[in-house]
mmCIF file as gemmi writes it, N, C-alpha and C atoms, coordinates in Angstrom:
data_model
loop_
_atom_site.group_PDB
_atom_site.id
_atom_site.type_symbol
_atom_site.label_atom_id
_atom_site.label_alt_id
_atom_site.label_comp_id
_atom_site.label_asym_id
_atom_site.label_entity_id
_atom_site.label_seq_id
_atom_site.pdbx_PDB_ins_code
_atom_site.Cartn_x
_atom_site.Cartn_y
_atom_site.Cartn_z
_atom_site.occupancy
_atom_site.B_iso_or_equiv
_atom_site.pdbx_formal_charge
_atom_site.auth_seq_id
_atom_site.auth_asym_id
_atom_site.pdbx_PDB_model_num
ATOM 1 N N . UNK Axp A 1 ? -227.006 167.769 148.895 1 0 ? 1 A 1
ATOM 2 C CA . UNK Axp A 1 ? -225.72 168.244 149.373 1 0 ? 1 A 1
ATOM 3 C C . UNK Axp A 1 ? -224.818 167.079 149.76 1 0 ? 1 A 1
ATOM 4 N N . UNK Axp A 2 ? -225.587 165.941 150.217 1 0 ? 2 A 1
ATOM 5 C CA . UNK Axp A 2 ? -225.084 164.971 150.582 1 0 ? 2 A 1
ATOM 6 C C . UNK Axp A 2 ? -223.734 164.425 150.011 1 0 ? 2 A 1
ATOM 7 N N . UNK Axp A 3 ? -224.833 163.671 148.541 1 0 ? 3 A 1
ATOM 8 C CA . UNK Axp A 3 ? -224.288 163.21 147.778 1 0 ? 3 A 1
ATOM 9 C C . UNK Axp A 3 ? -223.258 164.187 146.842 1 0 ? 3 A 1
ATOM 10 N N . UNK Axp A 4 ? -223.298 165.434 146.685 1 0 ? 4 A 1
ATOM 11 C CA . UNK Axp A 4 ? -222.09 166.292 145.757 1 0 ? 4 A 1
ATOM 12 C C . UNK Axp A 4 ? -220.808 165.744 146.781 1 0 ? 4 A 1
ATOM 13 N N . UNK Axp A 5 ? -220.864 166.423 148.136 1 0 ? 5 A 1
ATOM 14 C CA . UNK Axp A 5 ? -219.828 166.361 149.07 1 0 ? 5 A 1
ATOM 15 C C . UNK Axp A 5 ? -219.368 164.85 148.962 1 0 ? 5 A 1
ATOM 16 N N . UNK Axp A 6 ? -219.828 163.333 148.931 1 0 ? 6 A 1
ATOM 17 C CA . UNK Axp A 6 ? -219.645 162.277 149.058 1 0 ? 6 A 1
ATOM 18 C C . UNK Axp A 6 ? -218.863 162.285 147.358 1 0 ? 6 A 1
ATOM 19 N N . UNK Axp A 7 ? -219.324 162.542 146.389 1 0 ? 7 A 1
ATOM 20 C CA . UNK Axp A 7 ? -218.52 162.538 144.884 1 0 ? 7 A 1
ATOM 21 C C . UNK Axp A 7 ? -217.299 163.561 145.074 1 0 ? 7 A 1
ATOM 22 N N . UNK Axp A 8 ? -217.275 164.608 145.921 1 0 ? 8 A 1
ATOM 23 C CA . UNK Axp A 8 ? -216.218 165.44 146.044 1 0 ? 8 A 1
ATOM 24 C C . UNK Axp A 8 ? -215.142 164.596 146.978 1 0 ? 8 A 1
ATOM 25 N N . UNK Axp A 9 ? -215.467 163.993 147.95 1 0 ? 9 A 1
ATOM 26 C CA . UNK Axp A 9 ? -214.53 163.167 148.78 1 0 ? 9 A 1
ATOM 27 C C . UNK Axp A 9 ? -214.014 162.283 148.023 1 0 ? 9 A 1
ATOM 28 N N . UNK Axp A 10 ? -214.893 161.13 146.86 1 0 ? 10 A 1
ATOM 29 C CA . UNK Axp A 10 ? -214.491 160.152 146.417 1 0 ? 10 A 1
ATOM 30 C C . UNK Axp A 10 ? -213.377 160.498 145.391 1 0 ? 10 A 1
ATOM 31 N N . UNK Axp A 11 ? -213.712 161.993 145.191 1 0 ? 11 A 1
ATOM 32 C CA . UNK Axp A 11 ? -212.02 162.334 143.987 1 0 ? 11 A 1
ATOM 33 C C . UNK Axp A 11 ? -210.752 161.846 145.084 1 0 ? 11 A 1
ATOM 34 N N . UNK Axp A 12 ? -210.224 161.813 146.09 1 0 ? 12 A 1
ATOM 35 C CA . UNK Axp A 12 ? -209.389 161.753 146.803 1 0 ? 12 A 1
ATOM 36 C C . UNK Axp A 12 ? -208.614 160.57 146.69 1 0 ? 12 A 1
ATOM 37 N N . UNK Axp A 13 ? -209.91 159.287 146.699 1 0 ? 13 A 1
ATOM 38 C CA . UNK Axp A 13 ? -208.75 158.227 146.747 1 0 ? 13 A 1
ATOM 39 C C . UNK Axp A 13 ? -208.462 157.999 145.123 1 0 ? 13 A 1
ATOM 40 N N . UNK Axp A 14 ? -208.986 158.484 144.309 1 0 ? 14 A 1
ATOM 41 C CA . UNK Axp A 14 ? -209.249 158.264 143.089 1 0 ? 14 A 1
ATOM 42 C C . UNK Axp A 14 ? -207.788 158.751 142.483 1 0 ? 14 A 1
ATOM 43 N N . UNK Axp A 15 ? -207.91 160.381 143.401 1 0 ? 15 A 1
ATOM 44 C CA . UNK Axp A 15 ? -206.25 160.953 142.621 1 0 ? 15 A 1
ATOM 45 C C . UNK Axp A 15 ? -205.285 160.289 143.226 1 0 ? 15 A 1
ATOM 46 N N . UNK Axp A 16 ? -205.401 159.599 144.292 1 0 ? 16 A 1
ATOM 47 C CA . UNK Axp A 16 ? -204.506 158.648 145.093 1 0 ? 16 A 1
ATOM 48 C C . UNK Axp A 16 ? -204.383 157.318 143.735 1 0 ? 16 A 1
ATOM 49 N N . UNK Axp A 17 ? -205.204 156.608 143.633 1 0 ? 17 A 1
ATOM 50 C CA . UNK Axp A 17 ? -205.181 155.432 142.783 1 0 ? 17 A 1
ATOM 51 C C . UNK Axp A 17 ? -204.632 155.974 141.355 1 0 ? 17 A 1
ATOM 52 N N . UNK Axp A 18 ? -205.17 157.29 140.797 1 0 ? 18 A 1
ATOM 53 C CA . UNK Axp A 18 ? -204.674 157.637 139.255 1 0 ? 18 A 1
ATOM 54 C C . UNK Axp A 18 ? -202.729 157.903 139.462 1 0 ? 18 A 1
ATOM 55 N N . UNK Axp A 19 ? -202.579 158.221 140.868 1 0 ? 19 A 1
ATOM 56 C CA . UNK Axp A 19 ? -201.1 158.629 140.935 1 0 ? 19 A 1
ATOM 57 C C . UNK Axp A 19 ? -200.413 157.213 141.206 1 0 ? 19 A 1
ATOM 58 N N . UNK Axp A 20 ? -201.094 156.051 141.936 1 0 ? 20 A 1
ATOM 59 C CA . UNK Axp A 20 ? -200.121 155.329 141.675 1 0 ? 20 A 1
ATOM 60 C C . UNK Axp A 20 ? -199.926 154.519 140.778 1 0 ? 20 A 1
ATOM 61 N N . UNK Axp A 21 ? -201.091 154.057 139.869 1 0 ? 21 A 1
ATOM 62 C CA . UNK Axp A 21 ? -201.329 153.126 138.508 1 0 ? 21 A 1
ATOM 63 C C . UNK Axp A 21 ? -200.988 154.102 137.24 1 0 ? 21 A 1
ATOM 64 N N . UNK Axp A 22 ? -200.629 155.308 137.5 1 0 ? 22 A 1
ATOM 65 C CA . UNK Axp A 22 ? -199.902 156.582 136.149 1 0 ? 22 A 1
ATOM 66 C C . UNK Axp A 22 ? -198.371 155.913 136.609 1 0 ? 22 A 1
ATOM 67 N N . UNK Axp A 23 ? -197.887 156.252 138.183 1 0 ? 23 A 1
ATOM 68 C CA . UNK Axp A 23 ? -196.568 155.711 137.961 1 0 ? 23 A 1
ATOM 69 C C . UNK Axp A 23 ? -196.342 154.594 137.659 1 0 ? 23 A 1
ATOM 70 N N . UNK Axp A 24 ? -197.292 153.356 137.71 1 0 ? 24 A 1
ATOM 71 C CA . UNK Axp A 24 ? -196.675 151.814 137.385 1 0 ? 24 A 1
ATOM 72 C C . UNK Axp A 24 ? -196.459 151.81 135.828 1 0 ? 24 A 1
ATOM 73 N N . UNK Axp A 25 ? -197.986 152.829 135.223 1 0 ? 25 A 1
ATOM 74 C CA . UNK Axp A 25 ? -197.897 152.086 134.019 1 0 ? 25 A 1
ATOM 75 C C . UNK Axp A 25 ? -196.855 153.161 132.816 1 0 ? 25 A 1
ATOM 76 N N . UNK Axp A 26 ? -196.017 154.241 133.665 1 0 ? 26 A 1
ATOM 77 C CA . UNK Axp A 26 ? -194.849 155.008 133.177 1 0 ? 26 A 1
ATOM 78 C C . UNK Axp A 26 ? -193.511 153.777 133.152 1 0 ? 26 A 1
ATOM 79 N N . UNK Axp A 27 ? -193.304 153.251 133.929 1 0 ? 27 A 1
ATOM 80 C CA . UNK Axp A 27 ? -192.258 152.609 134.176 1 0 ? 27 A 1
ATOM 81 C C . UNK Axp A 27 ? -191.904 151.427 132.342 1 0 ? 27 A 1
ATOM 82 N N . UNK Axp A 28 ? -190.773 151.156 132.568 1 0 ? 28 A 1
ATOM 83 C CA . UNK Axp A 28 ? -190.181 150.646 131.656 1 0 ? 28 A 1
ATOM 84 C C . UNK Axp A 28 ? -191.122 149.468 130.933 1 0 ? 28 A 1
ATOM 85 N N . UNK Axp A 29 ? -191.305 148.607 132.281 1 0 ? 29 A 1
ATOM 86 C CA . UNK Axp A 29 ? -191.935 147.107 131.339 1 0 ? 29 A 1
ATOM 87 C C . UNK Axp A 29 ? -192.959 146.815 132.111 1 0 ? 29 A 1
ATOM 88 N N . UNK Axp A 30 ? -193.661 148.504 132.014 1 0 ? 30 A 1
ATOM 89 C CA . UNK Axp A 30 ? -195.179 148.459 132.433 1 0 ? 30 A 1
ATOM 90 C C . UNK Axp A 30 ? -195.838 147.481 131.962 1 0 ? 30 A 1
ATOM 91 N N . UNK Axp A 31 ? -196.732 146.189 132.657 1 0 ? 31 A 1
ATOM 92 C CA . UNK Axp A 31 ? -197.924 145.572 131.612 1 0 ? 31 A 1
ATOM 93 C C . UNK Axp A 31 ? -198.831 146.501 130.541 1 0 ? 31 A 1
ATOM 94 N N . UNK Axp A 32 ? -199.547 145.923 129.911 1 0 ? 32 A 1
ATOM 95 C CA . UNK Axp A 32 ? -200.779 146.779 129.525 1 0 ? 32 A 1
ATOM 96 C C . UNK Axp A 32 ? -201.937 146.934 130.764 1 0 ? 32 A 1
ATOM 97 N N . UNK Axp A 33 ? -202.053 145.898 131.849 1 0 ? 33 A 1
ATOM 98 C CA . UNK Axp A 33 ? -203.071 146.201 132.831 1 0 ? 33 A 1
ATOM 99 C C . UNK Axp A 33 ? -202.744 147.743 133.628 1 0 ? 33 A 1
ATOM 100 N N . UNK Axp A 34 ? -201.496 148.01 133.345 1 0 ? 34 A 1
ATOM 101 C CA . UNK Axp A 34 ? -201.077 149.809 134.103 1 0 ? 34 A 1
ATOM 102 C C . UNK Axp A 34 ? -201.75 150.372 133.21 1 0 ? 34 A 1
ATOM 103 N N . UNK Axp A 35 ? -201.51 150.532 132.225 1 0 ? 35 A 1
ATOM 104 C CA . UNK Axp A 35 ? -202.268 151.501 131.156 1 0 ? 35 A 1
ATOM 105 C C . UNK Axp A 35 ? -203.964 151.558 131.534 1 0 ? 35 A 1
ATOM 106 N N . UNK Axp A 36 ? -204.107 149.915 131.086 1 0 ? 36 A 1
ATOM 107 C CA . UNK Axp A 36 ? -205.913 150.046 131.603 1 0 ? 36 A 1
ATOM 108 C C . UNK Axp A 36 ? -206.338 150.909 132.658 1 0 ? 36 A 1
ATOM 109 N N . UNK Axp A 37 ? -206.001 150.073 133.778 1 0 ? 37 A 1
ATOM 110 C CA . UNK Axp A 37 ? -206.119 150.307 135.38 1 0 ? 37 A 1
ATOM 111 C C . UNK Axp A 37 ? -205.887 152.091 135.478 1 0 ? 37 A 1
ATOM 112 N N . UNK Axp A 38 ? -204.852 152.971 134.856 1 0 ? 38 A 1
ATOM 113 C CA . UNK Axp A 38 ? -205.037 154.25 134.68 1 0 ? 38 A 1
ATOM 114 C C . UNK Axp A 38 ? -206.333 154.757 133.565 1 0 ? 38 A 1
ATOM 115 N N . UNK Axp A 39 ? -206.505 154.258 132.58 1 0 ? 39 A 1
ATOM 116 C CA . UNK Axp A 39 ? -207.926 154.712 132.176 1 0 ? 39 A 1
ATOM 117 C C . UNK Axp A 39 ? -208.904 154.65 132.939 1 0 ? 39 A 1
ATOM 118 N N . UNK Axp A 40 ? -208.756 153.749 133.506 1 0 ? 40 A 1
ATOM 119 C CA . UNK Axp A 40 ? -210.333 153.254 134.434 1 0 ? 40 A 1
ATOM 120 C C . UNK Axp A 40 ? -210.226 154.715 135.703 1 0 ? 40 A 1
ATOM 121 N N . UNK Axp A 41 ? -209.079 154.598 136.28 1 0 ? 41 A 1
ATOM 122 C CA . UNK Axp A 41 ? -209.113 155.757 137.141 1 0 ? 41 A 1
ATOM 123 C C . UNK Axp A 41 ? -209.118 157.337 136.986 1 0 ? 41 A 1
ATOM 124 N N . UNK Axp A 42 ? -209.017 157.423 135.369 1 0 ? 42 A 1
ATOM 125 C CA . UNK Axp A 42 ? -209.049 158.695 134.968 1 0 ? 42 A 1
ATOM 126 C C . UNK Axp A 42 ? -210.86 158.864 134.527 1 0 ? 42 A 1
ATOM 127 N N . UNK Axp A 43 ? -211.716 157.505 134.123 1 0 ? 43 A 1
ATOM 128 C CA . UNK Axp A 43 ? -212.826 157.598 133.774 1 0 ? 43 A 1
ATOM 129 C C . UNK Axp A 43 ? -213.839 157.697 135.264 1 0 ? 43 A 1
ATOM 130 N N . UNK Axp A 44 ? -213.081 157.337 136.662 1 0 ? 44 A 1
ATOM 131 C CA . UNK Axp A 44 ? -213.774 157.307 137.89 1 0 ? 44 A 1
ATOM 132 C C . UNK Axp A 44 ? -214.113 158.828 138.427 1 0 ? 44 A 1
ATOM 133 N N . UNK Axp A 45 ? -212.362 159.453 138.012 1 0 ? 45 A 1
ATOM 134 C CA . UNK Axp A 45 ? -212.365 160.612 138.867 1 0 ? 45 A 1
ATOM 135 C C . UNK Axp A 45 ? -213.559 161.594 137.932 1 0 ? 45 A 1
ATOM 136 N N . UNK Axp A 46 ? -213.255 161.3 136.447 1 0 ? 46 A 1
ATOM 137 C CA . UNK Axp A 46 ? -214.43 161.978 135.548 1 0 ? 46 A 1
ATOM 138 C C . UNK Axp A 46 ? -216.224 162.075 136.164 1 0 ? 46 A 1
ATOM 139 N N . UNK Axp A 47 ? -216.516 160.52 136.733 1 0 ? 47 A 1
ATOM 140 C CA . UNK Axp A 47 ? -217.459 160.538 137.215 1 0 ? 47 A 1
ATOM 141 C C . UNK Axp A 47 ? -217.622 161.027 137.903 1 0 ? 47 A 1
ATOM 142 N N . UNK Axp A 48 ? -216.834 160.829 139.11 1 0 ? 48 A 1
ATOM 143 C CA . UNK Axp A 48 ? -217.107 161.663 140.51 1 0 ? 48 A 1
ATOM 144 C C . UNK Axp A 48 ? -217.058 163.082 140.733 1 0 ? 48 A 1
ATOM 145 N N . UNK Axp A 49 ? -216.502 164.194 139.322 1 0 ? 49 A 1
ATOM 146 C CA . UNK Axp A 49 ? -216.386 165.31 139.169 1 0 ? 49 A 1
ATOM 147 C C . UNK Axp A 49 ? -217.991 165.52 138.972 1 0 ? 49 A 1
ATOM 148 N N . UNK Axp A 50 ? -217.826 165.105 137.88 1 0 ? 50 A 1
ATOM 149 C CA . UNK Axp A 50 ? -219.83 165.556 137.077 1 0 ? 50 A 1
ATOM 150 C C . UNK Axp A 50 ? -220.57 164.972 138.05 1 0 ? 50 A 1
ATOM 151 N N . UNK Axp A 51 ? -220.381 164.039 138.907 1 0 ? 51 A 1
ATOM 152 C CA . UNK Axp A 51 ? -221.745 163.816 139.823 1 0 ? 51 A 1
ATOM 153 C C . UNK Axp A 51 ? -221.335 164.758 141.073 1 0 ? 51 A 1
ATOM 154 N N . UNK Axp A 52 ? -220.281 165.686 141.14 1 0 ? 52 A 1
ATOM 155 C CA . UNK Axp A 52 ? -220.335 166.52 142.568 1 0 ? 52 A 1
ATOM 156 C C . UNK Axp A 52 ? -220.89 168.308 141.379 1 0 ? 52 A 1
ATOM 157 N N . UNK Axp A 53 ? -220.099 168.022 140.699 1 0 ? 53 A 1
ATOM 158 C CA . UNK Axp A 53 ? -221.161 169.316 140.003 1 0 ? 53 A 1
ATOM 159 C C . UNK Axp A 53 ? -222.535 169.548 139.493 1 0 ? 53 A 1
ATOM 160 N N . UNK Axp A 54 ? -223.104 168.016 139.352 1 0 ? 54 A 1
ATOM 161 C CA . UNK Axp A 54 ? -224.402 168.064 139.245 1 0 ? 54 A 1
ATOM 162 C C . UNK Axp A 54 ? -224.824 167.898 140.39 1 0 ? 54 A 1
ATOM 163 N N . UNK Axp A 55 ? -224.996 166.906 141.29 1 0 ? 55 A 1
ATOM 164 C CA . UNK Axp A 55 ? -225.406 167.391 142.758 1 0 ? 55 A 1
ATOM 165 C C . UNK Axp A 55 ? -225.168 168.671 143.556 1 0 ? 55 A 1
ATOM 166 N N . UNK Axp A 56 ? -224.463 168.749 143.092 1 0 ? 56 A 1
ATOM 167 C CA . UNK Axp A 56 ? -224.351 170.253 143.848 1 0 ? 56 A 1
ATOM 168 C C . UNK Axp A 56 ? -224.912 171.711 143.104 1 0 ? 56 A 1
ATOM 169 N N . UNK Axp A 57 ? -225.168 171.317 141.462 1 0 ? 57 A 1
ATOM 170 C CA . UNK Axp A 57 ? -225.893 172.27 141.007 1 0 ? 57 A 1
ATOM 171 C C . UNK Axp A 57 ? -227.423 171.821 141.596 1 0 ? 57 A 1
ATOM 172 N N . UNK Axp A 58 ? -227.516 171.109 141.483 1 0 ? 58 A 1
ATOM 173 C CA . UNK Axp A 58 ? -229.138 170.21 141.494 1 0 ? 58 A 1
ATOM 174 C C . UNK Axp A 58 ? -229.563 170.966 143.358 1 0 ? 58 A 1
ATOM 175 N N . UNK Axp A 59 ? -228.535 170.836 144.231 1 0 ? 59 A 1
ATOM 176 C CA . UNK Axp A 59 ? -228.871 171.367 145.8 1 0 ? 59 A 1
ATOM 177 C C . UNK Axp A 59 ? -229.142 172.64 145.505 1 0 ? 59 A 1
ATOM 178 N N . UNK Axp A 60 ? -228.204 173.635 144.804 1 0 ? 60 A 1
ATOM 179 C CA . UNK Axp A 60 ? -228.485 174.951 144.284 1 0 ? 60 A 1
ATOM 180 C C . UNK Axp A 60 ? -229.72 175.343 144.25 1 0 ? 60 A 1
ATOM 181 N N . UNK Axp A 61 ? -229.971 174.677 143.139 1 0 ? 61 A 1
ATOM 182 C CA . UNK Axp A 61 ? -231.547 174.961 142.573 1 0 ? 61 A 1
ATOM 183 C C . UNK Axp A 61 ? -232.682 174.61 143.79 1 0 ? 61 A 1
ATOM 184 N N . UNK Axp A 62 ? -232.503 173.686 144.92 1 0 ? 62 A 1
ATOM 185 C CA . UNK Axp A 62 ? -233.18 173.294 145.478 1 0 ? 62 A 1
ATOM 186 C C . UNK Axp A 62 ? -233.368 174.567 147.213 1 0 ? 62 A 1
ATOM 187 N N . UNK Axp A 63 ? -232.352 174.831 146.814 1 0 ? 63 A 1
ATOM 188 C CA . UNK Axp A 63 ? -232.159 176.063 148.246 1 0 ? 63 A 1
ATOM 189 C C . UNK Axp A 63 ? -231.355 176.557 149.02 1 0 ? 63 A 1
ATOM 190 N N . UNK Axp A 64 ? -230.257 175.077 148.465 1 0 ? 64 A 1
ATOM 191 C CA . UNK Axp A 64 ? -228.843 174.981 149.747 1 0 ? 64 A 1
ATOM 192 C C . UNK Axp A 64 ? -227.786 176.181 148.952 1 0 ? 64 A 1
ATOM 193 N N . UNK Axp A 65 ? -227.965 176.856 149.574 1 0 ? 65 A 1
ATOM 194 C CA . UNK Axp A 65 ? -227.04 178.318 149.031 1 0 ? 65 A 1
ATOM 195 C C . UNK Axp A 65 ? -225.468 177.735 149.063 1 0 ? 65 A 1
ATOM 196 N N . UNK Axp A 66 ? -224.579 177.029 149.715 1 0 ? 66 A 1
ATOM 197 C CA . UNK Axp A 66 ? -223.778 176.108 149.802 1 0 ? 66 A 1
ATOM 198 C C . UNK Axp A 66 ? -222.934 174.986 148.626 1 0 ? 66 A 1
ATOM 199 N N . UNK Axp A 67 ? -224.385 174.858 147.953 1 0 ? 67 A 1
ATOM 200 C CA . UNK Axp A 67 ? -224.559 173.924 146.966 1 0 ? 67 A 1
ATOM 201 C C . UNK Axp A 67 ? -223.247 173.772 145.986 1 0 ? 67 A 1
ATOM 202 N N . UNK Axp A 68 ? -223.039 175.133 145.79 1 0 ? 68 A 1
ATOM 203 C CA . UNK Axp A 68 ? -221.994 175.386 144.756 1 0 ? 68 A 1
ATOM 204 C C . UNK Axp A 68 ? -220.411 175.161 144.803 1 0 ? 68 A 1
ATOM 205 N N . UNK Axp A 69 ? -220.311 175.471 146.32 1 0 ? 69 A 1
ATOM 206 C CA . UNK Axp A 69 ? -219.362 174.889 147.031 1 0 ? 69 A 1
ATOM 207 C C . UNK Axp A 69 ? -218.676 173.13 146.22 1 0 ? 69 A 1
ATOM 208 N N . UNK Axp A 70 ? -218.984 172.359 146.626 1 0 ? 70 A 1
ATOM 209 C CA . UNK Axp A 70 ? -218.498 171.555 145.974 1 0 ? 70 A 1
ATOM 210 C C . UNK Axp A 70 ? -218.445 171.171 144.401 1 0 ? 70 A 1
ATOM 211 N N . UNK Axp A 71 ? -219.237 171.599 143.999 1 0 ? 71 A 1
ATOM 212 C CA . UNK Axp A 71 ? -219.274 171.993 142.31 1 0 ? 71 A 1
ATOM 213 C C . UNK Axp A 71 ? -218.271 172.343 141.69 1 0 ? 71 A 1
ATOM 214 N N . UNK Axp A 72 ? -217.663 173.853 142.49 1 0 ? 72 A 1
ATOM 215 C CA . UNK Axp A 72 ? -216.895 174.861 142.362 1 0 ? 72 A 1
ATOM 216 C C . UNK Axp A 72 ? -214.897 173.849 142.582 1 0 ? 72 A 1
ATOM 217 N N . UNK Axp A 73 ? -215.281 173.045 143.937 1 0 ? 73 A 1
ATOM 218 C CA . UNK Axp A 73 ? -213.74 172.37 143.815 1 0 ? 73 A 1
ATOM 219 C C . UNK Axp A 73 ? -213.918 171.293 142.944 1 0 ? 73 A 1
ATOM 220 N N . UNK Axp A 74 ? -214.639 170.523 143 1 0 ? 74 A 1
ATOM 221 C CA . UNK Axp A 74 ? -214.279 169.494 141.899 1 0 ? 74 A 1
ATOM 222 C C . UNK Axp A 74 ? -214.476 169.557 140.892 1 0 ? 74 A 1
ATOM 223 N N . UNK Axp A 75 ? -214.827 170.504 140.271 1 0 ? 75 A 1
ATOM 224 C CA . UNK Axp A 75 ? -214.759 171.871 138.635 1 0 ? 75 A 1
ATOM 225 C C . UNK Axp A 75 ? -212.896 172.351 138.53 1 0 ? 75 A 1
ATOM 226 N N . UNK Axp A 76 ? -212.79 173.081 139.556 1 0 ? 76 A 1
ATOM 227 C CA . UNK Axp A 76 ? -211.303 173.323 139.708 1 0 ? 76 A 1
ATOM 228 C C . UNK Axp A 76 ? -210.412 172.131 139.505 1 0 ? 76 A 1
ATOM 229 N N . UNK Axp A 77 ? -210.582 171 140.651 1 0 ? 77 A 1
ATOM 230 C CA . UNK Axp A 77 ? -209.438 169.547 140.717 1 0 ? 77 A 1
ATOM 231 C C . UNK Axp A 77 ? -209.685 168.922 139.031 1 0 ? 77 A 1
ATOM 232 N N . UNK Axp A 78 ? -210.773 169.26 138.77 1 0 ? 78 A 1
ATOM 233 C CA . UNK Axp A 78 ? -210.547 168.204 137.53 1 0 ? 78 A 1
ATOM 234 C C . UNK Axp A 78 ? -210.115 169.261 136.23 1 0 ? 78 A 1
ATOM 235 N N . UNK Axp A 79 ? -210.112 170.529 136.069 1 0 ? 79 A 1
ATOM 236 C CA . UNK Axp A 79 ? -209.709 171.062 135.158 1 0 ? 79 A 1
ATOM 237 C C . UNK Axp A 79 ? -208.162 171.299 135.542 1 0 ? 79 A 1
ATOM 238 N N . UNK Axp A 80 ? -207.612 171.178 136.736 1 0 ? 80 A 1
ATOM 239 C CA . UNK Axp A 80 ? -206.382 171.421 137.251 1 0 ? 80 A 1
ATOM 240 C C . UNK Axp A 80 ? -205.377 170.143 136.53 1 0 ? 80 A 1
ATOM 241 N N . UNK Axp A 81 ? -206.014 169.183 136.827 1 0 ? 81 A 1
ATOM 242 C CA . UNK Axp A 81 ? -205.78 167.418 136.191 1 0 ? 81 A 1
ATOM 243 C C . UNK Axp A 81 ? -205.709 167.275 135.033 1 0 ? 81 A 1
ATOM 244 N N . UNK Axp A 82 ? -206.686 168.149 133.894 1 0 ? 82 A 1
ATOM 245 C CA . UNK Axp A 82 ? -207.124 167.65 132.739 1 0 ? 82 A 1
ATOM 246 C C . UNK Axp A 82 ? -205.517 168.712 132.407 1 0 ? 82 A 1
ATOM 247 N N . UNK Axp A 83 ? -204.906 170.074 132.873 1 0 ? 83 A 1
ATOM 248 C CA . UNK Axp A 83 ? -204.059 170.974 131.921 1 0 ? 83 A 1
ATOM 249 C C . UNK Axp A 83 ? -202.568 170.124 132.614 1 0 ? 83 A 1
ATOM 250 N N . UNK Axp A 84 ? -202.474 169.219 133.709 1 0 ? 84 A 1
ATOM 251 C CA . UNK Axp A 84 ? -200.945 168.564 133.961 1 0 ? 84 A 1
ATOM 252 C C . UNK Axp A 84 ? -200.975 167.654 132.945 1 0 ? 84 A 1
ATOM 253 N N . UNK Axp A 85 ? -202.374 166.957 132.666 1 0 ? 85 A 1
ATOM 254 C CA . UNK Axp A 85 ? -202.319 165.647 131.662 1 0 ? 85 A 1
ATOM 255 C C . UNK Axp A 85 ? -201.732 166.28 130.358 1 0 ? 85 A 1
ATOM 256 N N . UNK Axp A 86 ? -202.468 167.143 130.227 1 0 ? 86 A 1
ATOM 257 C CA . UNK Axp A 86 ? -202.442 167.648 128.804 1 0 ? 86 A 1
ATOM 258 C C . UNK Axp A 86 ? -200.94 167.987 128.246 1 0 ? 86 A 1
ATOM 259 N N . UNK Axp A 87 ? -199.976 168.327 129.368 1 0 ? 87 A 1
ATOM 260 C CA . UNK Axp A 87 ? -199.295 169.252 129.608 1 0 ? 87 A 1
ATOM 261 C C . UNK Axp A 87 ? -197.999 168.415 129.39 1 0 ? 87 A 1
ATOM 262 N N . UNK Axp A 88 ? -198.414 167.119 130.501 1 0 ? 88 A 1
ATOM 263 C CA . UNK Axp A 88 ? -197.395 166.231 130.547 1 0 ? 88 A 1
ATOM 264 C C . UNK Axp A 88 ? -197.301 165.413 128.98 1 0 ? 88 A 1
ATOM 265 N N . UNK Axp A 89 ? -198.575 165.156 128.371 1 0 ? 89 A 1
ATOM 266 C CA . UNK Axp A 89 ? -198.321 164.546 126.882 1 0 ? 89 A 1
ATOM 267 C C . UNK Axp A 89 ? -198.287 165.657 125.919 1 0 ? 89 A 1
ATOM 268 N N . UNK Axp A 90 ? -197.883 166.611 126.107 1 0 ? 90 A 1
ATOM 269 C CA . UNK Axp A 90 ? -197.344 167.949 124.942 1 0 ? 90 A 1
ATOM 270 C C . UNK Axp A 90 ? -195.909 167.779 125.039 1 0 ? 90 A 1
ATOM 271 N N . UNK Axp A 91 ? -195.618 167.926 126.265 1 0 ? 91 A 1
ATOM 272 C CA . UNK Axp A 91 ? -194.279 167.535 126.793 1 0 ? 91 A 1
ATOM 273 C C . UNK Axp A 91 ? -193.558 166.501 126.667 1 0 ? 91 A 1
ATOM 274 N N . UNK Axp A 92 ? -194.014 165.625 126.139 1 0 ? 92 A 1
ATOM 275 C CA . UNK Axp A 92 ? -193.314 164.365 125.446 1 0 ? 92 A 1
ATOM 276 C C . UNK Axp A 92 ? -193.153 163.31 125.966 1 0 ? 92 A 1
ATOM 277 N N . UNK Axp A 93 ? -194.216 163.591 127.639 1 0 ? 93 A 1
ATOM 278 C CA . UNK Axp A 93 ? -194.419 162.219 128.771 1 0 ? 93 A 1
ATOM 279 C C . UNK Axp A 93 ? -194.795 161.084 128.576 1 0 ? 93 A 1
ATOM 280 N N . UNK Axp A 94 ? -195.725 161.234 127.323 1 0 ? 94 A 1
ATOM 281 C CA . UNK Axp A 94 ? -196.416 159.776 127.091 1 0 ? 94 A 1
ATOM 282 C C . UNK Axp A 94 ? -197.413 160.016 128.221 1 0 ? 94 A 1
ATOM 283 N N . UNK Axp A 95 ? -198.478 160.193 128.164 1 0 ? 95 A 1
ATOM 284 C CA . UNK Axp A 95 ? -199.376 159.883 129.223 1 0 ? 95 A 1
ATOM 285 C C . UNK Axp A 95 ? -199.606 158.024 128.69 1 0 ? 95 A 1
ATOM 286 N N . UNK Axp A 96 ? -200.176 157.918 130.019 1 0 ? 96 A 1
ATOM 287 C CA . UNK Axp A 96 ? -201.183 156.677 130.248 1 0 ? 96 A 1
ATOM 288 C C . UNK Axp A 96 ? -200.151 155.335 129.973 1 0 ? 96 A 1
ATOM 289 N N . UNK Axp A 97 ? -198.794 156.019 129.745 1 0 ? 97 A 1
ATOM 290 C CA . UNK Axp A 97 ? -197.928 154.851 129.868 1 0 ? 97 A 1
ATOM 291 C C . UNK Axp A 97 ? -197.54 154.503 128.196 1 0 ? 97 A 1
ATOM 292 N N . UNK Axp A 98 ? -197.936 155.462 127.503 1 0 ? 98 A 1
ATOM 293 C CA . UNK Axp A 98 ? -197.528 155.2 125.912 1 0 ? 98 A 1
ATOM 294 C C . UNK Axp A 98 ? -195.742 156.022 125.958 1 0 ? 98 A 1
């Protein structure tokens, strides 16, 4: 339970860091390190999703009726993330600074 809740917290600064290295590397005469520096934070928050839904499936199975609880939000935050991304480069945003 520990560890789901600790991968569910770590999305926080993560959507903090993806929001401010998305706005640097939007800007006009973004480097390419904005672009990177937003992959890297879109590949963190990825992690920290699947390790709070697998820990927290994994507590499930183990007894903690609870378990699902964090599974369940950072299942939600990251499919919530994946349809603005999607949404914003349908829309003609350029994600990731393209």
């Amino acid at each position: 339970m520990i560890r789901a809740w600790m991968s569910l917290g770590l999305m926080v600064p993560g959507f903090v860091g993806l929001m401010v290295f998305g706005e640097w590397a939007n800007a006009r005469d973004a480097p390419l390190l904005a672009s990177v520096m937003t992959v890297v934070m879109v590949a963190l928050l990825a992690i920290f999703a699947v390790g709070a839904v697998w820990f927290g499936v994994q507590a499930r199975k183990l007894g903690a009726r609870t378990g699902l609880v964090p599974a369940i939000l950072s299942g939600l935050a990251a499919v919530y993330f994946l349809v603005l991304f999607v949404a914003q480069w349908l829309g003609g945003g350029g994600p990731l600074g393209g």
